[in-house]
N, C-alpha and C positions, 0 to 999 in steps of 0.2 A: 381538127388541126393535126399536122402531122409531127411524128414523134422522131429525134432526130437523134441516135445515139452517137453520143462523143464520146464514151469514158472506153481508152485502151486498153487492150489487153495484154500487149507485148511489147517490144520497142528494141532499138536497136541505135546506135551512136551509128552517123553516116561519113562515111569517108567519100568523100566528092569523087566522082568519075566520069567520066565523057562517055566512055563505050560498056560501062556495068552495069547494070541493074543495081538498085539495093537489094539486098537478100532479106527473105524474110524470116528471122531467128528462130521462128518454131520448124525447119527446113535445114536445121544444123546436123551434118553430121559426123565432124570431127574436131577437137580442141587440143590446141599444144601450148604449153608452158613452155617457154627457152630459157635456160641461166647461162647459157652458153653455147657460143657456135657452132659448138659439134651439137646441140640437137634441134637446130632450127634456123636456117639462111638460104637464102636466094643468093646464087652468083651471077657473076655480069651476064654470062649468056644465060639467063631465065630460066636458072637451074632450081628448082624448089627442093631444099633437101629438112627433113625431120625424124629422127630418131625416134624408137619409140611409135611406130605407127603401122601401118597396114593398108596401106595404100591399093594393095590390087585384091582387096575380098570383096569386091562385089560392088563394095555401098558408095563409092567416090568413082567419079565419072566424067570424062570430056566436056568441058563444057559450066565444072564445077565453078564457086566463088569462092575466094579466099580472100578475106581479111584480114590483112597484117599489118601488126602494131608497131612499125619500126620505128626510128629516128623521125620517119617522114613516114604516120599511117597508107597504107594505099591499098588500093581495092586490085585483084588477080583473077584470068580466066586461067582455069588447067585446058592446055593444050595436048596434054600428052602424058598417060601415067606410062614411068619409065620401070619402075619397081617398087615394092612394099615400101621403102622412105623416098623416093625421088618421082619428083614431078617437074613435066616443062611447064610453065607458064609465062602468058604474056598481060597486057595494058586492057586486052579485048578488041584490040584494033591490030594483033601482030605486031605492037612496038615493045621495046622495051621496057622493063620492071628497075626502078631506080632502091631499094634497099639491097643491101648487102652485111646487114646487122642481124644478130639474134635476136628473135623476137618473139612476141606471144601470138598466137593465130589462131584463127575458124575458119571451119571449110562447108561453106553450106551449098546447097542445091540452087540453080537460079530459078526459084519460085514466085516472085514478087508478083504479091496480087493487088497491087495498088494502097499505097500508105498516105498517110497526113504527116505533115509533116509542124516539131517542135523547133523554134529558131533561138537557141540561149543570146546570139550577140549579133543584129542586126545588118545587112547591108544587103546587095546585091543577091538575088537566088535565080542561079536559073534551072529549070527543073526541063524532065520530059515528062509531059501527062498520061494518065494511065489509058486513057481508051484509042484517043487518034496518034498516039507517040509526037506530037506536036512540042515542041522545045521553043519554051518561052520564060522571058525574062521578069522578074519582078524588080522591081527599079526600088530600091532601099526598102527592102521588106522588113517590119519593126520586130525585133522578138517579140518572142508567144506562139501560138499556133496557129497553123495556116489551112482549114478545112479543107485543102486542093488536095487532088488524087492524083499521086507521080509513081512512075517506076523509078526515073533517076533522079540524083542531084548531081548535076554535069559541075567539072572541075573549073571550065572554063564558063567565064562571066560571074561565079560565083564567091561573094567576098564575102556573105555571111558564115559566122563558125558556131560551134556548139551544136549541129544541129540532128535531132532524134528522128526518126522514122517510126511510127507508131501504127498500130494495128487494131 
């Protein structure tokens, strides 16, 4: 009989996205604490700015993911490092980024090798799968965990919250 391991090793809270990947947390490689908007905000034009950092040494790159904790959590591509604290970023589709608060953030690699995914408060998930990128709906998915293999959890059609990416 085959042996089926389920017990994770890492995880990560997911912020729903259409065009992100989830990131995979062992693939971090920058963290920012904000108490205040001079060191850490996005302005309306998709300006990423944080004090306190180091943005053009090598290790952050086009293409990065940022997760931030705002008013309204949201998932970011860096489109462009502009200098040691500023970065352009966007949605990952070229649209707009909707925070404009301080906030606390990580900036990981887009790494995602396929997760399971934990559901804390049940309803609607719609995910992308990890092998064919196939984007399908689960129609009232009950909390608990869900042994399917996604890159994403797409923003749109998805009304369940709480939910973890696990590894």
């Amino acid at each position: 009989m085959a042996y089926q391991k389920l017990q994770a090793g890492t995880a990560i809270a997911v912020i729903p996205a259409d065009n992100i990947n989830i990131p995979n947390p062992s693939s971090e490689r920058l963290r920012g604490r904000a108490a205040t908007t001079t060191q850490a905000v996005i302005t309306l034009t998709n300006t990423f700015t944080a004090t306190n950092t180091t943005f053009q040494d090598g290790s952050v790159k086009v293409g990065d993911i940022i997760y931030y904790h705002g008013t309204t959590p949201e998932a970011m591509r860096i489109t462009a490092i502009v200098s040691d604290t500023v970065l352009t970023v966007d949605n990952g589709a070229g649209g707009a980024v909707a925070n404009n608060v301080a906030a606390d953030w990580e900036l990981f690699k887009d790494t995602n090798t396929a997760c399971v995914l934990y559901i804390g408060v049940a309803g609607d998930l719609t995910v992308d799968m990890c092998n064919n990128g196939a984007t399908i709906l689960f129609t009232s998915a009950l909390n608990g965990y869900h042994p399917i293999q996604v890159n994403r959890v797409r923003a749109t059609g998805t009304a369940a919250t709480n939910i973890v990416a696990l590894w």
